[in-house]
N, C-alpha and C positions, 0 to 999 in steps of 0.2 A: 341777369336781373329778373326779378320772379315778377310776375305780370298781372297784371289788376285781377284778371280771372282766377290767376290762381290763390292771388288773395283773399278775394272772397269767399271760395272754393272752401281752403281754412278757417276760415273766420267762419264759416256755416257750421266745422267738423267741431269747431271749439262750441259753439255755442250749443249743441249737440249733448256734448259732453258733459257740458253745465247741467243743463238742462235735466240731465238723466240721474247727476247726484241726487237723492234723497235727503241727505243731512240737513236737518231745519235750521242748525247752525247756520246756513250759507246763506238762511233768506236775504238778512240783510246786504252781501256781497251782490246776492244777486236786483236786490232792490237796486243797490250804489249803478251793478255798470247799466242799467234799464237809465238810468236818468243820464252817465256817462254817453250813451248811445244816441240821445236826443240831444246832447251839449257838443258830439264829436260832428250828426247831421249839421246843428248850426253855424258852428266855427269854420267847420273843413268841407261844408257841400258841394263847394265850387272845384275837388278835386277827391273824385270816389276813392282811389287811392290812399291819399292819407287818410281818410276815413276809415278803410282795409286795414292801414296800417294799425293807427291808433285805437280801435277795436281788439286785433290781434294782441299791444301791447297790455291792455286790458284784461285781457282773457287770460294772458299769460301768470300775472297778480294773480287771479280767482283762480286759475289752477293751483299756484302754489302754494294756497294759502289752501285750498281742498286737500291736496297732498301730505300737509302737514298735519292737519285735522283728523286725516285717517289715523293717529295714532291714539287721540281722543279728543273730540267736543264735547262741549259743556253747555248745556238747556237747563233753564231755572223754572223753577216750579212754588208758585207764593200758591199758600191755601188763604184763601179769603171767607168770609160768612156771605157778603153783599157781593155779586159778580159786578149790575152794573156800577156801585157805586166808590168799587176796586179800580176798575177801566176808568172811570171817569176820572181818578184822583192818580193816578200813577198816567196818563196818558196827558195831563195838565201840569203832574207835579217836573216829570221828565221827560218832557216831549217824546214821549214815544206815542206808535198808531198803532192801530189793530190792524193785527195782520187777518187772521183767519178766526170766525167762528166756530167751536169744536159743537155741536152740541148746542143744549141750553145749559152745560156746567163747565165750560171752559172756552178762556179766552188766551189768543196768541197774541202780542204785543210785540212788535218791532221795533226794530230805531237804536238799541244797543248794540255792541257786539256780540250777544249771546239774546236766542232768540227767549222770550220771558211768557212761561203761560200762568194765569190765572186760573184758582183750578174750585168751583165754588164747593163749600163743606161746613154743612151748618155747626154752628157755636156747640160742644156737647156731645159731637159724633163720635166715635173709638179713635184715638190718632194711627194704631196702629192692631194689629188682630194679636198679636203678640203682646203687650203691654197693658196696662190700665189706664193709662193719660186720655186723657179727652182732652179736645181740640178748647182751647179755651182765647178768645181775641181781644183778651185786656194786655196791657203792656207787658211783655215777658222778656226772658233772655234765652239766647241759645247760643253755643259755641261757634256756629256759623251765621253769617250776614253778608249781606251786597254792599260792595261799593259803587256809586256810580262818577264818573269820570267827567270833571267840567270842565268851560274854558274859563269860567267868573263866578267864583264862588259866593258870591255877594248878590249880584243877580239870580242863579242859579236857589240857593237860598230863602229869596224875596218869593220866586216862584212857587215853592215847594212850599210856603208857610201859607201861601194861599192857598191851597192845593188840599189843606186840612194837615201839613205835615208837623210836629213838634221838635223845636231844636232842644236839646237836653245839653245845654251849658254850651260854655262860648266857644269859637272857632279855633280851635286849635292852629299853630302855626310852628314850623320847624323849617329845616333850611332844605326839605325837599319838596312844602309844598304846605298848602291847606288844609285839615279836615275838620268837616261838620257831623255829630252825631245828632241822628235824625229818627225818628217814631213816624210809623205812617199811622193812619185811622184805624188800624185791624193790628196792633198790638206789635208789629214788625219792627227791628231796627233796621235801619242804614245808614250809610255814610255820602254824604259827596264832598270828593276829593278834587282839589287843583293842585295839579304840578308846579312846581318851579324850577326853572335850571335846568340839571341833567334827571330831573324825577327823584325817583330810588337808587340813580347812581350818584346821589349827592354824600349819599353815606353808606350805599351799600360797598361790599368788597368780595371779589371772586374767593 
């Protein structure tokens, strides 16, 4: 039977480990087990051990979800005009927090499964050194968009409409789930989406 010390002993090498990854992907992994940490002190205090344990089981998730990352994570990058008034409306519309201040032209946002920066770029700038497009923040389209993932889309919704977001026609419904097409204040689309059932395996097929 492996022994509290050497539990711990572990449970330090793991955290270690964590610690050392780079990938901003993991922030939020590693936000979840910081609160996991203080929920496993309160429930299991009375026996350091299962603490050791449940810690370890812990770490063992965030390893291999780091493992599997090394083949590629994904970081989102929104160009805004207005930095604070981007934060303030995507941290309201989707409960997400600021993570880290880059700068006075970029903001990290947590709280998703993929870490989100805000990246500020006035109305009019070059979009790219290669192209002619300029950055333009009225309503557009682009071949790519964010979904974000909820548990009440009705709620969910409510929130986002205060938030300054615009629903563009009504809520779609199928038999894998909800979605809403959505407009934020800087010309972006997205979606938030609620499952139902088995998700995408309601219709999908290997």
């Amino acid at each position: 039977m492996v022994s509290e010390e050497e539990l711990r002993a572990t449970v330090e090498r793991m955290e270690a480990r964590l610690a050392a990854l780079a990938d901003p992907s993991l922030l939020e992994a590693r936000r979840l087990y910081g609160e996991l940490q203080a929920q496993f002190e309160n429930d299991l205090g009375d026996s350091p051990r299962d603490v050791a344990l449940a810690k370890s089981a812990a770490l063992m998730v965030l390893q291999g979800l780091a493992k599997a990352r090394e083949r590629a994570s994904a970081l989102i990058n929104i160009d805004v005009a207005d930095l604070p008034a981007a934060t303030k409306f995507y941290c309201q519309a989707l409960g997400l927090t600021v993570g880290r201040r880059l700068g006075k032209t970029a903001i990290e946002l947590v709280g998703a499964s993929a870490a989100i920066y805000l990246l500020a770029k006035p109305a009019g700038s070059p979009a790219t050194a290669t192209i002619g497009q300029r950055r333009d923040y009225a309503r557009h389209w682009t071949p790519v968009h964010l979904d974000f993932v909820v548990r009440d889309i009705d709620a969910a919704l409510a929130l986002a409409r205060a938030a300054g977001a615009v629903l563009e026609g009504e809520i779609e419904k199928d038999k894998w789930g909800h979605i809403a097409l959505m407009a934020d204040p800087f010309g972006n689309g997205f979606c938030l989406v609620q499952f139902l059932g088995r998700g995408y395996d309601e219709v999908g097929k290997a």
